[in-house]
N, C-alpha and C positions, 0 to 999 in steps of 0.2 A: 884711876883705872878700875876697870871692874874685873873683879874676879871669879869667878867659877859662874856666870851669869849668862841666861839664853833667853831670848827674847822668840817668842814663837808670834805668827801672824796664822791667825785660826778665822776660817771662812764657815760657817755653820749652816748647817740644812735649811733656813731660813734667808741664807743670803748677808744674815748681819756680819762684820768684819770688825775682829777684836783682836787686842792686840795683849799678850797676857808674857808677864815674866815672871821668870820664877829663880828664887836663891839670887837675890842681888845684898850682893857683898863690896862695901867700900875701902878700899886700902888703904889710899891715901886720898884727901880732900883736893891738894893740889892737880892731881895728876886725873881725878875723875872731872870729867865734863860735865857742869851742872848745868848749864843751859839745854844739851844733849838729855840729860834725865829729866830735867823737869817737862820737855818736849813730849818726850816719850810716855812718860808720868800721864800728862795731859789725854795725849790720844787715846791712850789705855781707861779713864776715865772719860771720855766722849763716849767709845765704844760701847761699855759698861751704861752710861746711859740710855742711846740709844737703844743697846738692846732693850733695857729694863723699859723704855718707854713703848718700844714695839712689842713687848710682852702685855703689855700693861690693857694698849689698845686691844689686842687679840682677847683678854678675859673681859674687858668689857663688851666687848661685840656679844660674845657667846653668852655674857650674863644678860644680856637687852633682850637677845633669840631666846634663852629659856624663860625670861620673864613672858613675853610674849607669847609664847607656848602654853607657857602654864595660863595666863589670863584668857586664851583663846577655849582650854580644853576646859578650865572654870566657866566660861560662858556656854559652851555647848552641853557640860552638867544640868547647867543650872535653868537651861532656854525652855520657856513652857512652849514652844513650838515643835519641839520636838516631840512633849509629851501628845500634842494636837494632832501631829501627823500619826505617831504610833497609833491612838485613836482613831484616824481616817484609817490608816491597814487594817486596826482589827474591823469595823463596820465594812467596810469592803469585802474581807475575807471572810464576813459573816453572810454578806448579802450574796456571793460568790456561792457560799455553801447551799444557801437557800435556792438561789437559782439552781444549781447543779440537781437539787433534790425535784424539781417541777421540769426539769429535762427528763430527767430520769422518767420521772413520772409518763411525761407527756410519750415517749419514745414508747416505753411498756402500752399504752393507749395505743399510742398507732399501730405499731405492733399487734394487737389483739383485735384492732377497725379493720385492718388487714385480712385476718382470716376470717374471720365475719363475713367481707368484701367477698376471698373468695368462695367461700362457704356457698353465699346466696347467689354468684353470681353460675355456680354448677347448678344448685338449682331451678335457677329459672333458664338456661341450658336447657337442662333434663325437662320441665315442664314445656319448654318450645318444642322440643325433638315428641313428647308425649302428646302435644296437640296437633303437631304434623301429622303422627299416626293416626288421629282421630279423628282430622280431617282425610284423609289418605282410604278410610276406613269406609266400605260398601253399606253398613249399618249408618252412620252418621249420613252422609249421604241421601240412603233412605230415609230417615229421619226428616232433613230439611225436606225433600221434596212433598212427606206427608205434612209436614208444618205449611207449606203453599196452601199445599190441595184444602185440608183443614180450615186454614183462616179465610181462603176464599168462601169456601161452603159457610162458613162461621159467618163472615160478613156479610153476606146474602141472607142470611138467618134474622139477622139483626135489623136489617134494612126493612123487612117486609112489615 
């Protein structure tokens, strides 16, 4: 018989199933069930197993992943490809800057062909509208027609 003796069946956040007692007290040898404890003995020790073996596997999984981890983040330290590339961005964002500076440049240039442009373009405006007036003009006019009369008389001059 057992005495003062409680056998608990505990299901754990993991799902393992153990089976644990506690204060086991013999009275008499006759009257306790030894094939009964030794049964129970047993399961309780599977269990205990078990779990320890499902623990076991869970630290190595996680040790393989940090291994793995670490040797991945050692290789991307260690990768002169990395350092190749960081080199490719600085030359690019130097050739970038350079460029920027001959945009720049070029923009202020057009910019300044600009008023140039219209600068010259009122003045030769104003010289059209100025030579309208002076062809328009009763003096110019005269002018041409004494330039006819002139080079006729001039060419007859010359002829003789």
């Amino acid at each position: 018989m057992l005495h003062g003796s409680s056998v608990v069946r505990h299901i754990d956040a993991k799902g393992s199933d153990a089976i644990l007692f506690s204060r086991i007290t013999l009275m008499s040898d006759d009257v306790v069930d030894r094939d009964q404890l030794i049964k129970e003995l047993l399961a309780e020790s599977l269990a205990l197993r078990v779990k320890s073996e499902y623990l076991s596997q869970y630290v190595e999984t996680k040790v393989s992943e940090l291994v793995k981890t670490k040797r991945e983040l050692d290789s991307i330290k260690n990768d002169e490809e990395i350092g190749r590339l960081r080199a490719g961005i600085e030359t690019a964002n130097q050739q970038r800057n350079e460029l920027q500076a001959k945009l720049d440049s070029l923009i202020s240039d057009h910019e300044h062909l600009e008023e140039v442009h219209v600068q010259m373009t009122s003045q030769r405006d104003r010289l059209r509208e100025r030579m309208a007036q002076v062809d328009a003009s009763s003096e110019y006019r005269l002018a041409k027609r004494l330039k006819r009369i002139f080079g006729v008389i001039l060419k007859d001059d010359t002829t003789q």
